[in-house]
GUROPA-857031 format. One record per residue (C-alpha): x, y, z. Coordinates in steps of 0.5 Angstrom, whole numbers, plus 2048, in hexadecimal, padded with zeros to 3 digits. Layout:
REM residues N
XYZ ...
REM end
This chain:
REM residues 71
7D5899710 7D9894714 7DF895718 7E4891714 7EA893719 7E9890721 7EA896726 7F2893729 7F389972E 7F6895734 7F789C738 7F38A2737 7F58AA738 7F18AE73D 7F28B573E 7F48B4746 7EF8BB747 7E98B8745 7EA8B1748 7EB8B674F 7E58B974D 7E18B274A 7DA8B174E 7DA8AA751 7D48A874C 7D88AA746 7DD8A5744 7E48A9740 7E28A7739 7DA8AA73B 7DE8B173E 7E48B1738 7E48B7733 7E98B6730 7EB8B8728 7F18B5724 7F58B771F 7FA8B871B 7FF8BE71D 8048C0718 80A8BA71B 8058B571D 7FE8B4721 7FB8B7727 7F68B672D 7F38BC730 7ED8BD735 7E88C2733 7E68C2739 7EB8C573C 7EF8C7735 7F58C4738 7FA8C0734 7FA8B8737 7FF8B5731 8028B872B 8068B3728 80C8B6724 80E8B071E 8138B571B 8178B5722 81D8B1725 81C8A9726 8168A5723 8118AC726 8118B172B 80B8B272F 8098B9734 8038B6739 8048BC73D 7FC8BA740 
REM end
């Protein structure tokens, strides 16, 4: 099945944990265990490595969104 939506991330989120702790000869994206999904206001991003919260991004709240990176 061919993809028919280009990838056009033009900055990645890490878990700032993982990168400290990234052997040199994997790359972020080959270390990254990460799930998204959607929460009950809006997406989050969480390390299954290190079962901590990299982004949640809340659309119910104040502005265009709210976002906790607290990683």
């Amino acid at each position: 099945m061919e993809n028919t939506v280009p990838n056009e991330i033009v900055s990645f989120m890490h878990c700032k944990v993982c990168l400290d702790e990234r052997p040199p000869d994997l790359s972020p994206r080959e270390y990254a265990q990460l799930e998204v999904g959607f929460t009950k206001p809006g997406i989050q991003i969480w390390c299954k490595r290190h079962e901590i919260n990299i982004m949640h991004v809340d659309f119910e709240g104040a502005g265009p969104f709210s976002a906790d990176t607290t990683r």
